[in-house]
C-alpha positions as MATLAB code, in Angstrom:
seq = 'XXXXXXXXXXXXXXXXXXXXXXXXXXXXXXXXXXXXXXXXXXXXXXXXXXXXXXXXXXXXXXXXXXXXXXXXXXXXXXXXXXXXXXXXXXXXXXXXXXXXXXXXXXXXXXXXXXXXXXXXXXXXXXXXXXXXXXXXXXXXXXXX';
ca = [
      46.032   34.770  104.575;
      48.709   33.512  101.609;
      46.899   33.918   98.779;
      48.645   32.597   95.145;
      48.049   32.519   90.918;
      49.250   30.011   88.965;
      49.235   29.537   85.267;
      50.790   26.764   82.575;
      52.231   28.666   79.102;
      53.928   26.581   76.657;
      57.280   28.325   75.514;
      59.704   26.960   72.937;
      63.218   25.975   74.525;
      65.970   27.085   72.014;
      68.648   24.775   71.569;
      70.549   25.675   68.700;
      69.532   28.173   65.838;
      67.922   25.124   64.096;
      66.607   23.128   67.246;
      63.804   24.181   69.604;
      60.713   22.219   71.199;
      57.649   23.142   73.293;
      57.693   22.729   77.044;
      54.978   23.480   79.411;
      56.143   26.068   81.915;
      54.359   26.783   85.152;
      54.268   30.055   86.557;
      53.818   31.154   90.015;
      53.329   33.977   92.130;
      52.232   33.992   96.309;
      51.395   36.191   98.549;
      53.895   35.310  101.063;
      56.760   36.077   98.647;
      55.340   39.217   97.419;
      58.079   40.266   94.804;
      58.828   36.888   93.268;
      57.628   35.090   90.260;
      58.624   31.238   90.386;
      58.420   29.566   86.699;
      59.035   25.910   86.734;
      60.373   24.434   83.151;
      59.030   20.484   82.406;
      62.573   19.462   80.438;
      62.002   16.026   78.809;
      64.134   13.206   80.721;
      65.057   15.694   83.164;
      63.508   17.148   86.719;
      61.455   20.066   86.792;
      63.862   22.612   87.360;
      62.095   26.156   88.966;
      63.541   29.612   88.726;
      62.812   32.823   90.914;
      63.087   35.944   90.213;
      61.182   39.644   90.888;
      58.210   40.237   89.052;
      59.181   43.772   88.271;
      61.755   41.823   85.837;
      59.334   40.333   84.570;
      56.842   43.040   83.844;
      60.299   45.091   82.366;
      61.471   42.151   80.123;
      57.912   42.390   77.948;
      58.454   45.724   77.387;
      62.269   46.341   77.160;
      65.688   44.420   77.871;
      65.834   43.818   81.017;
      67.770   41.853   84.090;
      71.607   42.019   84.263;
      72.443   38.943   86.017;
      71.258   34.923   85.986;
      68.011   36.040   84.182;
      67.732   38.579   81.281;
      64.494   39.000   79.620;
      63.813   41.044   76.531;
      61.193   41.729   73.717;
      62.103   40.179   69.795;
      60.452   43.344   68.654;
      61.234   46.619   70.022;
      57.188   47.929   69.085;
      54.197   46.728   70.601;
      53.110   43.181   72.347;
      55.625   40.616   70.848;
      57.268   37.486   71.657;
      59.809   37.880   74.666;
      63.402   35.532   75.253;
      64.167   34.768   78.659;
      67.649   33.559   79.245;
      68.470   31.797   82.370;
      72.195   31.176   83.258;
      74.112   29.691   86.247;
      77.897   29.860   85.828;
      78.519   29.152   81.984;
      75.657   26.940   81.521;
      72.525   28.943   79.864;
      68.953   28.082   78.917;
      67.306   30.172   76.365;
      63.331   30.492   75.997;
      60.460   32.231   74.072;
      57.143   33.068   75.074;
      54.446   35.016   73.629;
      54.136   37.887   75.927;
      50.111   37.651   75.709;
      49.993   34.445   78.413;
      52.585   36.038   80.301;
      51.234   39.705   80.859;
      47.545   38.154   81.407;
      49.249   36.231   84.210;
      51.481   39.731   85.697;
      47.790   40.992   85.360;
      46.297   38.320   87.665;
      49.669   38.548   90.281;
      48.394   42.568   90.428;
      44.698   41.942   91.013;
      46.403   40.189   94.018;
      49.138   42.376   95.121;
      49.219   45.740   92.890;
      52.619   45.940   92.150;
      54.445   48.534   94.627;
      52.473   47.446   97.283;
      54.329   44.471   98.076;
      55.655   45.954  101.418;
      52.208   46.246  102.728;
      51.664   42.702  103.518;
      52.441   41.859  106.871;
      53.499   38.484  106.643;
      55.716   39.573  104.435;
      57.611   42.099  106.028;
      58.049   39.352  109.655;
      59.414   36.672  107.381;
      61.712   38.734  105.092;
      64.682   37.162  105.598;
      63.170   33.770  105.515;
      61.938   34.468  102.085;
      65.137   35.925  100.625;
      67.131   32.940  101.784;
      64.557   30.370  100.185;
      65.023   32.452   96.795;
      68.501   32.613   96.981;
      68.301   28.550   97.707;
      66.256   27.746   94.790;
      68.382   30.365   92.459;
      71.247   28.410   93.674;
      69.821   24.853   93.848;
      68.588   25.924   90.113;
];
């Protein structure tokens, strides 16, 4: 049985050094992709647009730099619980955001309840559709 948590954060999109504004992001994680996080960005004017990615970046970009490729997530402040950039980018376009970590490990914390993270390959479903799922997230990554 696909089970799934969803939550709504508001992070501020960085523009320029002097422009930034609040979107509403929602984040995603289901059991039937395991080791993905989905977080769709509400751009005014413009389509949601919805990134995937593995959670383990995720959980790594709170605490330290992290991601080497489209999506690169890192702490402001190298002690303790601070704000966190994510930087998206797709050829030389990129898309720079900041979230307080607090929303974002109290939803990591929900995804583990669900799947405890390194357990991922014990769901079933999971493992029989493999190659379905990593084609829909390399889709969406390129679609993105």
């Amino acid at each position: 049985m696909r089970e799934s948590v969803h939550a709504e954060v508001l992070m501020s999109f960085l523009v320029s050094e002097e422009l930034s504004f609040r979107i509403p992001v929602d984040l995603g994680y289901d059991t039937g992709d395991p080791y993905a996080v989905r977080m769709t960005f509400h751009l005014p004017g413009d389509a949601p647009v919805t990134w995937a990615f593995g959670r383990e970046l995720l959980l790594d970009g709170i605490n330290a730099p992290s991601g080497d490729g489209d999506v690169r997530i890192a702490p402001i402040a190298p002690e303790g619980l601070s704000d966190v950039t994510i930087r998206l980018q797709v050829g030389g376009d990129r898309a720079l955001f900041r979230a307080s970590a607090a929303p974002l490990v109290a939803f990591l914390d929900r995804t583990d309840k669900l799947v405890p993270l390194g357990q991922e390959r014990t769901l079933g479903e999971f493992e029989g559709n493999l190659e379905e799922a990593l084609g829909r997230i390399l889709a969406e990554e390129n679609a993105g």
